[in-house]
C-alpha positions, 0 to 999 in steps of 0.5 A, spaced: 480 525 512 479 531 508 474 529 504 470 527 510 470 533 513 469 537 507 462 532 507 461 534 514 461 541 512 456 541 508 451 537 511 451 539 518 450 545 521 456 550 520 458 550 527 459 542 528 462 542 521 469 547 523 469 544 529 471 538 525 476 541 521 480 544 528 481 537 529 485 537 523 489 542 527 492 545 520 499 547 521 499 554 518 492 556 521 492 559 528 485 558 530 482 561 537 482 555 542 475 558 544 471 554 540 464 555 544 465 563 544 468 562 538 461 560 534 457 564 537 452 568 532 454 574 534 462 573 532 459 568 526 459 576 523 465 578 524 470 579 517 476 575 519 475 570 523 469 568 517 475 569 512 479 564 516 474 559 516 472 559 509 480 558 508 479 552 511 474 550 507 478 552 501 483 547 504 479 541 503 476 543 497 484 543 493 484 535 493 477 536 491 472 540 487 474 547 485 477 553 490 472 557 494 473 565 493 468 567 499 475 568 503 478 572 499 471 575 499 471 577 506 478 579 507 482 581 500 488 582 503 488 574 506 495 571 502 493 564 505 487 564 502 490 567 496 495 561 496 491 556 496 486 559 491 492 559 486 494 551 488 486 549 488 487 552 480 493 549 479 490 542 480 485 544 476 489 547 470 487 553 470 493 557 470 493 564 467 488 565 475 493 561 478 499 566 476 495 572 478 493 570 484 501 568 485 502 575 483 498 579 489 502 574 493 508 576 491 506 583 492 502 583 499 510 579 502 514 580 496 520 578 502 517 571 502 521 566 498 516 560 498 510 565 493 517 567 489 519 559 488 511 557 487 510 562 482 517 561 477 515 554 477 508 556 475 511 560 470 516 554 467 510 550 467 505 556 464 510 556 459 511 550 456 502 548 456 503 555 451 508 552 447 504 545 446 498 549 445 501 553 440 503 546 436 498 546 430 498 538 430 496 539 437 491 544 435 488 540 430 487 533 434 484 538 439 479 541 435 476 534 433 477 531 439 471 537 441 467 536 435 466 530 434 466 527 443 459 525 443 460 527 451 461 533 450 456 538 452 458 544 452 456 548 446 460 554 447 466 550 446 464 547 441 462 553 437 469 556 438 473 549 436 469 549 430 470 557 428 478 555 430 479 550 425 474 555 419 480 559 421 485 555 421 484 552 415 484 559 410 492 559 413 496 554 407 501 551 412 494 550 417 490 548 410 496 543 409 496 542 416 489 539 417 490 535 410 496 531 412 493 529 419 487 525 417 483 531 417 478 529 411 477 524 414 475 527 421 470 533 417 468 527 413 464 524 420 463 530 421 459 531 416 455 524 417 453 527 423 447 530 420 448 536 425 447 542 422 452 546 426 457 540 425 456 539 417 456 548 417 464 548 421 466 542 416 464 545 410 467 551 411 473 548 414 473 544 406 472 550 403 480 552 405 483 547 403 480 547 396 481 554 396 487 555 390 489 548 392 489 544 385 491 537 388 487 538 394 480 539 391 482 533 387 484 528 392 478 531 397 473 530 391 475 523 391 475 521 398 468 525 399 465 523 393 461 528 388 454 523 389 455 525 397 456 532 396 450 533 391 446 530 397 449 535 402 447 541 397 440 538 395 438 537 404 433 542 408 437 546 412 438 552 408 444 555 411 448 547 410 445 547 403 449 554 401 455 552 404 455 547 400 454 550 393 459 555 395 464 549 397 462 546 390 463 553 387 471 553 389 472 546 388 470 548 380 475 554 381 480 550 383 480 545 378 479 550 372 484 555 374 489 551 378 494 553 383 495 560 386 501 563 383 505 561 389 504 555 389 504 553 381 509 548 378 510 542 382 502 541 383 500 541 376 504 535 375 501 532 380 494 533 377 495 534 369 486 534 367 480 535 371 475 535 366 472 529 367 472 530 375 467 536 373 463 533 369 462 528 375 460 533 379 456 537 373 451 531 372 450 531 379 448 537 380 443 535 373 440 529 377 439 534 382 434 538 378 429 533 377 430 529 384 423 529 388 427 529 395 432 536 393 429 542 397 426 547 393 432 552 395 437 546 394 435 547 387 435 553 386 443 553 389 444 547 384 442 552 379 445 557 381 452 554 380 450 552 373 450 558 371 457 561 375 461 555 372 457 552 365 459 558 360 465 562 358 467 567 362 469 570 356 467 570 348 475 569 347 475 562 349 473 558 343 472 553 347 464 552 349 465 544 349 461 544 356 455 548 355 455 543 349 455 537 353 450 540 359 445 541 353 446 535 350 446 530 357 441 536 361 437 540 358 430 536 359 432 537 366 433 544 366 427 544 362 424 540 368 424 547 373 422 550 368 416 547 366 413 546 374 407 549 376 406 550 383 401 546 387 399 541 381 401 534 384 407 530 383 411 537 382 417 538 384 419 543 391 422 550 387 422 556 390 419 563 387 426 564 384 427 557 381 423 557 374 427 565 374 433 562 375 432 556 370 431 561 364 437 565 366 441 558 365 438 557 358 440 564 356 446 563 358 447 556 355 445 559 348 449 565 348 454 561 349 452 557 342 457 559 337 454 557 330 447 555 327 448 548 327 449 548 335 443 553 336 438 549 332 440 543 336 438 546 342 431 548 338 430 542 337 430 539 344 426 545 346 421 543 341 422 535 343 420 537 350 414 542 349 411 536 344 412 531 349 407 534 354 403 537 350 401 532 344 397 526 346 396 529 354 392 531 358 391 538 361 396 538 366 400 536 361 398 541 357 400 547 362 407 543 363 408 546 356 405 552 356 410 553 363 415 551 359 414 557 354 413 562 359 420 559 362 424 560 354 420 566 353 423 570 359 431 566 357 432 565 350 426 568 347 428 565 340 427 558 343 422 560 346 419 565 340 419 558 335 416 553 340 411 558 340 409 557 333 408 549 334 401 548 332 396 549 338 400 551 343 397 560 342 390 557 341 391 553 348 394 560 352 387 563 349 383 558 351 386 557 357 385 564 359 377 564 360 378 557 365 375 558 371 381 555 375 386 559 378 392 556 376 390 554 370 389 561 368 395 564 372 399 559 367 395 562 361 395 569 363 403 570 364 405 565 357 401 570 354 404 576 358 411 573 355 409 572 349 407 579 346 414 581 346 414 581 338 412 587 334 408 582 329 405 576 336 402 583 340 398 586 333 394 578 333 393 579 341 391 586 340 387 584 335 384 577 338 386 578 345 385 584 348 377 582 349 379 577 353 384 580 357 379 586 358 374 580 361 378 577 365 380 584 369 374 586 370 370 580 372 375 575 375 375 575 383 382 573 385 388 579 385 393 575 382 389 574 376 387 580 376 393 584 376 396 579 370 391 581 366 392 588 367 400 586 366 399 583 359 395 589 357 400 595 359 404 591 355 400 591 349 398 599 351 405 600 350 407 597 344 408 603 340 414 605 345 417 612 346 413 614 339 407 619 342 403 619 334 402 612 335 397 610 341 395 603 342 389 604 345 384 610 347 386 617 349 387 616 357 386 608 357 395 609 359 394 613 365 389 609 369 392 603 368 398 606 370 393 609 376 391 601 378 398 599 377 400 604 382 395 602 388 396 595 388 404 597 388 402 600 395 397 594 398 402 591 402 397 586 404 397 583 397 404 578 398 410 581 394 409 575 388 403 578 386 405 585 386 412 584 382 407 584 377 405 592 378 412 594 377 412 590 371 406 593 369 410 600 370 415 598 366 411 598 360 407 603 361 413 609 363 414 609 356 408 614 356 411 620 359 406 623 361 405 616 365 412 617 367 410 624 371 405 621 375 409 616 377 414 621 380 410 625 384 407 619 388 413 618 392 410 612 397 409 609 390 417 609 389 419 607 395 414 601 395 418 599 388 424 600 392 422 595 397 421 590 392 428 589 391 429 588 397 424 582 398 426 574 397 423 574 389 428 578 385 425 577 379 423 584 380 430 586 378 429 587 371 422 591 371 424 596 376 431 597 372 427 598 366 422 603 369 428 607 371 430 607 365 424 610 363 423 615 367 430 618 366 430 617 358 437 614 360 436 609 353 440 611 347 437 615 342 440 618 335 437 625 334 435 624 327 438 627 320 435 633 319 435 631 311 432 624 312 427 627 315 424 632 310 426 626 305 421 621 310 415 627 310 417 627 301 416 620 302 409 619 306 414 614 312 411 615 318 417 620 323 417 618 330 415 624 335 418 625 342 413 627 348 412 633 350 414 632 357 420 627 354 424 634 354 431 635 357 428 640 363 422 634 365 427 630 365 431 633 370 426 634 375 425 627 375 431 625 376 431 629 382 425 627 385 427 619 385 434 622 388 429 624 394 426 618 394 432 613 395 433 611 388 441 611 390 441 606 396 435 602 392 441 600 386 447 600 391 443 594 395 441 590 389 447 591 386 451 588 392 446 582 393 449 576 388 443 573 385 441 569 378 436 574 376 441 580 376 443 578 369 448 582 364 442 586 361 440 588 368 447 590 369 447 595 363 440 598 365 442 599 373 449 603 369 444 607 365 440 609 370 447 611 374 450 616 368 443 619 368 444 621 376 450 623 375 449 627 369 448 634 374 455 636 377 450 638 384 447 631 384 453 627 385 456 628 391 449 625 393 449 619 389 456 618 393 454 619 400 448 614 398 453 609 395 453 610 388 460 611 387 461 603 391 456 600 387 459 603 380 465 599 381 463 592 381 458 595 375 465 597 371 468 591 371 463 586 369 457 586 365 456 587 357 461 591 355 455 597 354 454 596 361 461 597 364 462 603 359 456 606 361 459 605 369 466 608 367 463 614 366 459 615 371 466 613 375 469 619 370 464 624 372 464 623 380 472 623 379 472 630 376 468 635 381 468 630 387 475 629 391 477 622 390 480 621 397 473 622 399 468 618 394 472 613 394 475 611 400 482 607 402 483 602 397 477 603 393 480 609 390 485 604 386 479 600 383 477 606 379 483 606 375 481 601 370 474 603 368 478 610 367 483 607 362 477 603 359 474 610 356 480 612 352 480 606 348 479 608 341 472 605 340 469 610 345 467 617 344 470 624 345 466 624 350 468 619 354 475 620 352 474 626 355 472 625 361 477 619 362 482 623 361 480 629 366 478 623 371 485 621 370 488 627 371 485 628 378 488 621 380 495 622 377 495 628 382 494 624 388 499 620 390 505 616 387 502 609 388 496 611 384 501 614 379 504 607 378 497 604 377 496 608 372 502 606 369 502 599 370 495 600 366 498 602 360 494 608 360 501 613 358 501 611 351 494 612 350 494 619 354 500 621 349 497 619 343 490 624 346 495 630 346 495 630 339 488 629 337 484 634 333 479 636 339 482 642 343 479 640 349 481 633 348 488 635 347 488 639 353 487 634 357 490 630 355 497 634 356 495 635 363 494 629 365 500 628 361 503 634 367 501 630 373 505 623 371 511 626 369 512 626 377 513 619 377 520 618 376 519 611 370 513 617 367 521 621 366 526 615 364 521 613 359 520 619 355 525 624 355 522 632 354 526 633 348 531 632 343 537 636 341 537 638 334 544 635 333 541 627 335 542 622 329 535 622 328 533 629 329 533 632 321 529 638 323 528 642 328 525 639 334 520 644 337 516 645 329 516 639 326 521 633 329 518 626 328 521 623 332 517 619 338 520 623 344 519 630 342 512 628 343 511 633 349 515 639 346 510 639 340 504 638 344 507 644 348 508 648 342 501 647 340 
């Protein structure tokens, strides 16, 4: 009866409609019995008996579709309606608005025991859904039930499913959870899916369940298979195939390194030898290099992980037996990335960043070579593959060659140097520079870019060469030809270096090729690949100071090399790294013996001659020009952005351009509030071992005239500690000795935790080995710094202050000429 009227409601007129539900005669509505009068429009208006006609409605809702609130609208005060809202919500669980709508029941008639009995019931039942809820195996079954219903429409929910199994999984107990539930299984389906957002929320939800979990991964690889992985990883979706490489990326982590500390021991005797797992999922990722169906950003991140997971992470382990196999089982692959030339038919889909990151690989995969034996098995191959196109091919075949050469030069440029000596491989980069198709001529222009790096190479193309490229600038049509030309010849312009007797060219030939460089930097209608090639051009070219001094005054310019960084091709790193070096002076360089100078004038040797404007005084106005410019904000950005192309020797270049802008006490609050001091952590602690010095001692002197607590806030501050402690080490020089020490001695003031930091470093017995060194203001240091960690109490137990002369192994007296190991302070003191 109900249902009928509430159909009567909605499709007769309003007044037919209520006359109905009268008839149902409701017990606890008190209707007038004026029906006529009643529905007359003049009194339709008025607000409660509107409000009991709606709450008649909300009757005939509550067996059927949700409650209507235009009642309690009209009249909020209306409890009747209040009550039955509560039970229409009841019915369709939403229980949490059920229980407010009691409560306001219960506060308008706190007398009235029927909303005091309905709401602790309501309570007891709310009770127990949250108890259920709050079930992991509930929430897990839940989740899956959302993401993978083919009915479910709501994209909201879905999202919040997904996001709350991610989150789930990165908890062990939820990670342990989703595992024993079959949930491999479920994000196994989810991934065949082929939805982006479902593979996105499986992926991730992987990603914590290997993570740290040795056994896990194990058995997750087995189920998933690598071969499916690899595919996931090479798809169209970007943000799927990342996802993939990062899940790649942990399983390898947790093969390699096992079990976290906490759960150690019982799982590696479940799982005793994954090497052969990862070579499975290492040759994968190799046949995923040379698959014509890979995306070109799939590669890429195929790439990527090769270089994160291949090499030692240390020269101290002796064992290089994967580098070796990836060379002997996927070199030519590699080589294959490396040898695409865009656009030629039947080339495989790379990305600007692709061939970059494939001369990363190679570079690493030869530094990881420990004999001459393993290096000349890798020139071998090299060399058999450049033969394999070049000899008895035709000019595609020809280009894949000189494509490769590029590729070695600009990685592991000793492969790349002997391939290049192979007969007719010069004489073809020469001829190829006069075609007249532009993708030949772009392959041949930068082959010979790369080439001129050696000394002896660059003489022969200076002398053969320079015609041609003179040519090719001057008469060529196409920007990206042009400014290639352009490249090679600032790089044979500047092979005299620093050295101001020894000029290449013409006087003032330098300065206008700097001057074209510098236009086609700021053309920001020419596409950022082309215009890499400017920053490169500059890179050459700064050697020159006088070079070195236009650059800085042209501001747009150095904003514009600093966007660069920011763009998708970041091959750019190196070139604006070495710039920068350049214009700081911040390279090493030896002032030369006196006397070994008169002897090479005796001798009629040529003496190198530094710049005029090479002197401290210009070197510092430089500096501050490009810390007005930005140069801060540019590194930090370039520093936090993870990319193959910011290589250990990028690194140490970023480092030295940092030390020298910290070099003046007045500069380095503006290096911090820019942030240097963030950027110079992660630059401390991984890189050459150059880099990483070179970047504690930026750290040093910011600690010194800066509050720490401020450069370095929060957590940071306790990061810093080891960089500091590395520059005590005995290699490093009294300056950097110094400086460390003075650094330290801020830190030990500041907190007891920092002190123990210290401590657990092992810094002590170096601080106390300094209080003894020759140098006073070394010695000075170190006894202060010594002062500030005699607060901590282990500091005190550990070394006693003195001796008393009557001790056994006390001879003589203590504060003159003791021996013994715990007079060490009174002796530093007397001293």
């Amino acid at each position: 009866q109900a249902e009928g009227l509430l159909v009567l409601t909605h499709h007769v007129p309003l007044e037919a409609g209520v006359r109905a539900v009268l008839q149902l005669r409701h017990a606890e509505d008190d209707l007038p019995l004026d029906a006529d009068k009643f529905f007359l429009p003049s009194l339709l208006e008025a607000e409660p008996e509107r409000a009991v006609l709606h709450r008649n409605r909300a009757a005939c809702y509550l067996k059927l579709l949700p409650h209507s609130s235009a009642a309690i609208e009209a009249d909020g005060r209306d409890v009747k309606a209040l009550f039955r809202r509560s039970q229409a919500l009841q019915k369709l669980g939403r229980l949490d608005q059920a229980v407010s709508d009691l409560q306001r029941c219960v506060s308008l008639e706190p007398k009235n025991k029927a909303f005091q009995e309905a709401l602790r019931a309501l309570g007891s039942s709310m009770h127990e859904k949250m108890k259920t809820m709050s079930c992991t195996d509930s929430k897990v079954e839940q989740m899956f039930q959302i993401l993978l219903d083919p009915q479910e429409k709501d994209v909201d929910k879905k999202q919040k499913a997904a996001q709350n199994l991610i989150v789930l999984a990165r908890e062990e107990a939820g990670a342990e959870k989703i595992f024993q539930s079959d949930g491999v299984r479920l994000l196994t389906q989810l991934l065949d899916t082929a939805k982006a957002d479902l593979m996105l929320a499986a992926l991730r939800t992987l990603v914590g369940l290997c993570s740290g979990h040795r056994s896990r991964s194990m058995a997750i690889l087995t189920e998933l298979g690598s071969s499916r992985l690899s595919a996931v990883l090479g798809v169209e979706h970007e943000q799927v195939s990342l996802a993939a490489c990062n899940l790649l990326h942990v399983m390898f982590d947790s093969l390699k390194e096992g079990m976290q500390k906490d759960f150690r021991g019982k799982e590696d005797a479940v799982v005793l030898d994954s090497s052969k797992e990862q070579k499975v999922l290492i040759k994968d990722l190799l046949e995923l290099l040379s698959l014509e169906g890979a995306s070109a950003h799939g590669r890429d991140n195929a790439l990527n992980l090769l270089i994160k997971v291949v090499p030692r992470k240390s020269p101290k382990d002796i064992n290089n037996s994967m580098s070796l196999w990836v060379i002997d089982q996927g070199l030519k692959k590699i080589l294959e990335v490396g040898s695409t030339v865009c656009g030629a038919p039947g080339s495989l889909p790379v990305t600007e960043n692709s061939r970059m990151s494939a001369s990363v690989l190679l570079s690493k995969l030869y530094d990881d070579l420990k004999c001459d034996a393993e290096r000349e098995n890798f020139h071998h191959l090299c060399e058999d593959y450049v033969r394999s196109w070049f000899e008895g091919q035709e000019l595609a075949g020809k280009l894949r060659a000189i494509q490769t050469v590029s590729c070695l030069l600009q990685g592991p440029s000793e492969a790349g140097n002997r391939v290049l000596e192979l007969e007719g491989i010069m004489d073809s980069i020469l001829s190829l520079c006069a075609s007249v198709h532009e993708a030949h001529q772009l392959v041949a222009v930068e082959a010979l870019i790369h080439a001129a790096d050696k000394a002896k190479r660059a003489s022969f193309i200076t002398a053969n060469g320079v015609s041609l490229l003179k040519e090719i600038y001057k008469h060529s049509e196409r920007d990206s030809i042009r400014i290639r030309a352009l490249v090679g010849l600032c790089k044979l312009g500047s092979a005299g270096g620093t050295d101001f007797s020894m000029k290449q060219f013409a006087e003032g030939s330098t300065m206008k090729l700097a001057k074209q460089c510098r236009k086609w930097l700021c053309n920001e209608t020419i596409d950022a690949g082309t215009r890499r090639w400017a920053v490169e051009g500059l890179a050459y070219l700064t050697f020159d100071a006088d070079v070195k001094e236009e650059f800085v005054e042209d501001k747009a310019a150095m904003q514009a090399m600093f966007q660069l960084t920011k763009s998708e091709d970041r091959s750019v790193l190196y070139a604006v790294a070495s710039t920068l070096v350049n214009c700081t002076n911040s390279y090493d360089h030896e002032e030369p013996d006196p006397q070994m100078l008169e002897l090479a004038k005796y001798a009629k040797q040529h003496i190198p001659e530094q710049h005029p404007k090479d002197k401290p005084d210009f070197v510092k106005r430089r500096v501050r020009k490009l810390l007005t410019a930005g140069v801060v904000s540019a590194l930090a950005c370039v520093v936090k952005s993870e990319n193959p192309a910011l290589t250990n020797s990028c690194r140490e270049l970023i480092s030295r351009v940092f030390l020298a802008l910290v070099a003046e006490a007045e500069d380095r609050g503006s290096v911090v509030a820019q942030g240097g001091g963030k950027a110079l952590i992660p630059l401390s602690l991984e890189g050459t071992e150059v880099g990483q010095t070179k970047a504690a001692q930026a750290l040093a002197k910011i600690t010194i005239t800066s509050n720490p607590e401020m450069a370095f806030p929060g957590e940071r501050i306790y990061e810093v500690v080891r960089p500091l402690v590395s520059l005590l080490h005995l290699q490093r020089s009294g300056l950097e000795n110094f400086e460390g020490l003075m650094a330290l001695t801020n830190l030990a003031g500041i907190s007891e935790r920092l002190r123990q930091k210290i401590l657990k470093e092992r810094a002590v017995p170096m601080i106390e080995g300094y209080m003894f060194e020759e140098h006073e203001l070394i010695r000075l240091a170190a006894t202060e710094c010594m002062c500030n960690m005699a607060m901590s109490k282990e500091v005190r137990a550990s070394r006693p202050g003195a001796c008393s002369p009557s001790a056994p192994h006390c001879t003589v007296s203590p504060r003159l000429a003791c021996r013994c190991r715990s007079c060490s302070w009174t002796r530093a003191a007397t001293a």
